[in-house]
C-alpha positions in Angstrom: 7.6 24.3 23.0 10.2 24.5 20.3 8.5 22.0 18.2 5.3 23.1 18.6 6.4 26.3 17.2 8.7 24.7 14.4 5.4 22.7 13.4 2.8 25.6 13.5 6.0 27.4 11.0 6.0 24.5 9.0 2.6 24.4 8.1 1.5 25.5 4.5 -1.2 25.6 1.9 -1.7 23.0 -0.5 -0.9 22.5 -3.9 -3.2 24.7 -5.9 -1.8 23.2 -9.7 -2.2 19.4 -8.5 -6.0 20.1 -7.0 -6.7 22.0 -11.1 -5.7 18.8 -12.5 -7.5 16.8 -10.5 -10.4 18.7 -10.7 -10.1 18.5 -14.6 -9.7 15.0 -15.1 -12.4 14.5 -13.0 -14.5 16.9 -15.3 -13.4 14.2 -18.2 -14.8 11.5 -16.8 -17.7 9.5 -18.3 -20.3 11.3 -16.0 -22.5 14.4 -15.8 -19.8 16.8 -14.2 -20.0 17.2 -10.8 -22.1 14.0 -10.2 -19.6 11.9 -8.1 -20.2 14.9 -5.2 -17.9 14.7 -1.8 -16.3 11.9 -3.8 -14.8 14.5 -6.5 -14.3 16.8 -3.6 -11.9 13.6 -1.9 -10.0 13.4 -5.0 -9.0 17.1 -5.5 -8.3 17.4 -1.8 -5.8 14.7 -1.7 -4.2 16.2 -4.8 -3.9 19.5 -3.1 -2.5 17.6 -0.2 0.0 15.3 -1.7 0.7 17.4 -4.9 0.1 14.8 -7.3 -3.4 14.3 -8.9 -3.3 10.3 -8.6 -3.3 9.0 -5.1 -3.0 5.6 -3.1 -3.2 4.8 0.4 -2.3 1.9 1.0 -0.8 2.1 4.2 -2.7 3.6 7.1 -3.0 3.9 11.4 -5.1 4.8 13.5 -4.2 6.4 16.7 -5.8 6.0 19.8 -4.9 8.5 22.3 -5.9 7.1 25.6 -6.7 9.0 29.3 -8.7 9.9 32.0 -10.4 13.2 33.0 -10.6 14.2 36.4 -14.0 16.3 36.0 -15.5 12.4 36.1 -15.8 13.2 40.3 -18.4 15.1 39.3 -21.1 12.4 38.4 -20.6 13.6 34.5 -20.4 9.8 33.0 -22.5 6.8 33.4 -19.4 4.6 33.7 -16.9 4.2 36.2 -13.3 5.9 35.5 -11.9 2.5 35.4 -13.4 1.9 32.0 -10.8 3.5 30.5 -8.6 1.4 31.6 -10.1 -1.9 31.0 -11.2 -1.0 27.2 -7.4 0.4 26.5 -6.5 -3.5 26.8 -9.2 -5.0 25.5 -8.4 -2.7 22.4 -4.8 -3.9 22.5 -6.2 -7.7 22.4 -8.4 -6.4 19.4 -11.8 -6.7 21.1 -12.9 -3.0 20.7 -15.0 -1.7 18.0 -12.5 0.0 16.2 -10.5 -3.0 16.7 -12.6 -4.5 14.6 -13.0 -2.6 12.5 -9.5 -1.6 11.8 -8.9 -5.6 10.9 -11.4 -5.8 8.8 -9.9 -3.0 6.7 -6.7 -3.6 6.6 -5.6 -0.8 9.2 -3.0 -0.8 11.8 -3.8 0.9 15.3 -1.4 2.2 17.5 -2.7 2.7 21.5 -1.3 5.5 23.5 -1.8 6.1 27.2 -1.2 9.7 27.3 -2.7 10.0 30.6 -4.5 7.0 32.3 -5.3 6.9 35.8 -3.3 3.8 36.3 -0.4 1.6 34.3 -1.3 -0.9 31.8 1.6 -3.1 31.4 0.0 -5.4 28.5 2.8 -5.3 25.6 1.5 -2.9 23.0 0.9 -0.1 24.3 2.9 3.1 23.7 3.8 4.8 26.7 3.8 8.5 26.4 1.8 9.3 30.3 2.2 12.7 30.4 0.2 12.7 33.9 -2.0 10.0 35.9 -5.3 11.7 34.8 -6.3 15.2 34.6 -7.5 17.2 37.4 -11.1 18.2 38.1 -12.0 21.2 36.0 -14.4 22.3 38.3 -11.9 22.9 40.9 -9.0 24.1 39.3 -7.7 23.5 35.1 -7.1 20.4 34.1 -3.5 20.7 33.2 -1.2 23.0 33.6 0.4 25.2 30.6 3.5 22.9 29.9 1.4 19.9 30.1 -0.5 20.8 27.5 1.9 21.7 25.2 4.2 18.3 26.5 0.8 16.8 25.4 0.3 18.1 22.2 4.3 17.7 21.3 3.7 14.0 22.0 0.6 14.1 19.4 3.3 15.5 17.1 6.2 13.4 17.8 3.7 10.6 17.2 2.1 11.5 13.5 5.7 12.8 12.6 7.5 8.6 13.3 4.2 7.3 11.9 4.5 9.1 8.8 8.4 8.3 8.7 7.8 5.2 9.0 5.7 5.3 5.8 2.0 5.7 6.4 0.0 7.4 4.0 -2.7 8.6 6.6 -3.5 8.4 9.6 -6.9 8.6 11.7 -7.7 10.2 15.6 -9.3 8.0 17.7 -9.5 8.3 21.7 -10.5 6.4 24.7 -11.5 7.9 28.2 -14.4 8.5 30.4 -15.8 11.5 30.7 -14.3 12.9 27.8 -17.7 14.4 26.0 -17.8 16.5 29.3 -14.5 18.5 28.4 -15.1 18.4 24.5 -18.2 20.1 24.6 -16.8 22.6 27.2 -13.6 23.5 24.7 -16.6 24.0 22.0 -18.0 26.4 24.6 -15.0 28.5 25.5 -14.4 28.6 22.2 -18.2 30.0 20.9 -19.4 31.0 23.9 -22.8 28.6 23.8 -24.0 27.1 26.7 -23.5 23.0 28.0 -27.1 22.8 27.1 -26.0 23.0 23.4 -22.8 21.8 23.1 -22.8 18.9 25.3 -25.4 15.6 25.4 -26.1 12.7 27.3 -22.7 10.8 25.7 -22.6 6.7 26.4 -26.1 7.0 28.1 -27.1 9.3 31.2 -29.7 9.9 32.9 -31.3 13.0 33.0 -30.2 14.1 36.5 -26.6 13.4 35.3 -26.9 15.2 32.1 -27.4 18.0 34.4 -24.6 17.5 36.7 -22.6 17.2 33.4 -24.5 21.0 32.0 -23.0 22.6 35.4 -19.8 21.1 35.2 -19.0 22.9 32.1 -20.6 26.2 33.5 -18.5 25.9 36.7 -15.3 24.9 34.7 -15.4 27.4 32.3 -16.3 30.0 34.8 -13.8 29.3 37.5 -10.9 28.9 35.2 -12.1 31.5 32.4 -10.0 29.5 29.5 -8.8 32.2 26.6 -10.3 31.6 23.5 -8.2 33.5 21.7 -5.4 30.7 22.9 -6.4 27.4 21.9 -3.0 26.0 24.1 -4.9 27.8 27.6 -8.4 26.4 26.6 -7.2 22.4 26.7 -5.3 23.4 29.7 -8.3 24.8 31.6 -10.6 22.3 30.4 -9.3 20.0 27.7 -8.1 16.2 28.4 -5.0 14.8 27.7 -6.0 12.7 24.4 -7.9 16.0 23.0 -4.1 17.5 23.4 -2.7 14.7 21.8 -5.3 14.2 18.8 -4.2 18.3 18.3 -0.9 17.1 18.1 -1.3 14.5 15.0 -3.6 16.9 13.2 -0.5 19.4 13.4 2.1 17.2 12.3 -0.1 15.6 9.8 -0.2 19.5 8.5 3.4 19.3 8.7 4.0 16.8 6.4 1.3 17.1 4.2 0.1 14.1 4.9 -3.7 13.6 5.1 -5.6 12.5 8.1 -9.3 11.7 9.4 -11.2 13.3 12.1 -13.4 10.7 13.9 -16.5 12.2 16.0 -17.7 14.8 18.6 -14.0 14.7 20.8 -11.5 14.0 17.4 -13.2 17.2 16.0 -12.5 18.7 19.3 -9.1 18.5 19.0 -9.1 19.0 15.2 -10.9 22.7 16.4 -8.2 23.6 19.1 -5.7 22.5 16.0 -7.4 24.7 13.3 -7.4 27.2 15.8 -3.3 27.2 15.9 -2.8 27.1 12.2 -6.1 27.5 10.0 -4.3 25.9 7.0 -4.9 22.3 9.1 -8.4 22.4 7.9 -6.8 21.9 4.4 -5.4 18.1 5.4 -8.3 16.9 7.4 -10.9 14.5 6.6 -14.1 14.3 8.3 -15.1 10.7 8.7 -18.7 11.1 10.1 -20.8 13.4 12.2 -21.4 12.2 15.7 -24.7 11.6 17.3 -23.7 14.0 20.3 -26.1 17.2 20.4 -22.8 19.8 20.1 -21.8 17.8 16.6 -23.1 20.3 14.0 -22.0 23.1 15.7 -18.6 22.2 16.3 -18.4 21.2 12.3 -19.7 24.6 11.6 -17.1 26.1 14.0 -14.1 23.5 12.0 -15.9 25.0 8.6 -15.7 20.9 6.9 -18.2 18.7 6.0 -18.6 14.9 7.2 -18.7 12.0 5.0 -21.3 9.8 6.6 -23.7 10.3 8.9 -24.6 7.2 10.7 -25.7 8.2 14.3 -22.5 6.7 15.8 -21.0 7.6 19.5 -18.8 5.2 19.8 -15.5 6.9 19.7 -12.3 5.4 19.1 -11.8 6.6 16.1 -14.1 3.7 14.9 -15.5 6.5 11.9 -11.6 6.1 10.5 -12.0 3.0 8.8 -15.1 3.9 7.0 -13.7 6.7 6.0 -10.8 4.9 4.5 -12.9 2.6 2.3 -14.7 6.3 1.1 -11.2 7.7 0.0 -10.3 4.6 -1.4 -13.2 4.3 -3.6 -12.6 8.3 -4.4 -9.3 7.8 -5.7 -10.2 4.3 -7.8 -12.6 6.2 -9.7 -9.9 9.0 -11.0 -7.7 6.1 -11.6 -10.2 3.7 -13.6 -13.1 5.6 -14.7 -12.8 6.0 -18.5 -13.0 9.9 -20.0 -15.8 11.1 -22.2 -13.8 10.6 -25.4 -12.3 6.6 -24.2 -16.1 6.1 -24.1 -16.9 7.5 -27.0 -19.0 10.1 -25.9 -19.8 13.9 -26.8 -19.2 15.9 -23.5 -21.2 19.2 -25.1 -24.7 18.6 -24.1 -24.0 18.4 -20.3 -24.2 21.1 -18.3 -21.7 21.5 -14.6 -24.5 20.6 -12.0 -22.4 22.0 -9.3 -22.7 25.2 -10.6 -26.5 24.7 -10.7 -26.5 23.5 -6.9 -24.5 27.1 -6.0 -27.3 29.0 -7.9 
């Protein structure tokens, strides 16, 4: 508990003079002001977050946190629980889509089994099992109290040697089945909307499971009555072991102003029970893409960011991440190349701020 706690004290706003000079510079730039959008809104971010108005990342992980949810019992997936287990080492052997995709962009991945139902001993994995699975929900919570925080402590630990170790960002990525079922009940015990909102039919189920899946959440959040005023008791009750751990990086990442990307529907998940610890955590988190699950756009509005892209992905695994990378990248090559009104010779006075016409 005593890092948690040092971490949540640790936490504070960003540079306020670094995002102004961004933000001016910027305004220089050959363009009608304003024009470049969430790619202007990138730049000044990552000033505010690293305190310098010219940024490079150049060397980035993903993390995949990795484990399996008890509520499964409950007929709330299409796939059998051992599918975690079996994509975790096809991810290792680089087979997965975000496998893929992390290659293909230069990205290193780091797999964690925080909690799989079984042992995977195929080197590359980083073993932080805080339990063999979660329990079912619907019975009793998922975790207990110290687990949770044991869990989210391990996210830390994690970000905090990544970073160290001289990454510039990192990005939340999960594997486990069944793990829509407890994201979109943490979005209800948080807002108090019902499963037939906040959850969906994740990697494909049939209508007589999406409904098993609906009263699943009901029961959970009903039987174990998770405090939403205490983000640490609503994983507990009915969170998952990755969700605690992906709250864990966006904390540290918080912690050492670094900045980080939020992947889909069960990253912003955990990115809401971290924002709900420290609200400055919003500040260092990018949004890589807005899910395809039904609960998406209100668990945005509930984080208060808005996604880069929005491709109708459910995939998972942090597979947004990468994409996101190659949007920041192209973000900060424009401040860093993009010539200013008077290098191009050009008389700035007859354009007018368009985002100030948009707020009109």
């Amino acid at each position: 508990m005593e890092l948690l706690k040092e971490t949540l004290k640790a936490i504070n706003s960003p540079n306020e003079k670094a995002k102004k000079i961004a933000k001016e510079r910027l305004d220089s730039l050959a363009k009608p002001i304003g024009s470049l959008g969430k790619l202007e809104e990138i730049v000044i971010k990552m000033a505010g977050i690293t305190g310098k108005a010219h940024n490079k990342i150049e060397k980035r992980n993903i993390v995949v946190m990795c484990a399996d949810n008890g509520v499964v019992e409950e007929g709330v997936s299409a796939c059998p629980q051992e599918f975690t287990m079996i994509l975790t080492e096809n991810m290792i052997k680089g087979l997965t889509g975000v496998s893929v995709l992390s290659k293909m962009t230069n990205t290193d991945l780091t797999v964690v089994d925080i909690g799989l139902n079984g042992d995977i001993d195929y080197p590359g994995i980083l073993k932080r099992k805080i339990n063999y699975g979660t329990k079912n929900f619907t019975r009793e919570p998922s975790m207990t109290y110290e687990e949770a925080i044991k869990a989210i402590e391990t996210g830390i630990e994690i970000g905090d040697n990544l970073y160290s170790k001289g990454y510039k960002i990192l990005g939340t990525g999960e594997l486990g089945i069944g793990n829509t079922t407890t994201s979109a009940a943490i979005l209800s015990a948080f807002t108090g909307l019902g499963p037939e909102i906040t959850s969906g039919k994740g990697a494909g189920l049939t209508e007589e499971q999406y409904n098993l899946k609906k009263e699943a959440i009901r029961k959970g959040i009903e039987i174990n009555k998770p405090d939403k005023k205490d983000p640490i008791d609503v994983i507990a009750k009915v969170g998952g072991f990755d969700i605690a751990g992906m709250c864990g990086l966006f904390l540290s990442a918080a912690k050492n102003k670094k900045p980080i990307v939020m992947d889909g529907f069960i990253s912003s998940a955990a990115a809401l029970c971290a924002i709900r610890l420290n609200p400055l955590v919003k500040e260092y988190i990018f949004p890589s893409h807005l899910s395809k699950e039904p609960g998406a756009i209100c668990m945005m509005k509930e984080i208060g960011l808005s996604p880069m892209l929005n491709l109708e992905m459910r995939l998972g695994e942090g597979s947004g991440c990468p994409l996101a990378f190659q949007i920041i990248d192209a973000a900060l090559y424009i401040m860093d190349n993009m010539a200013t009104f008077e290098e191009a010779s050009i008389d700035s006075k007859v354009l007018i701020d368009i985002r100030e016409e948009k707020n009109r």
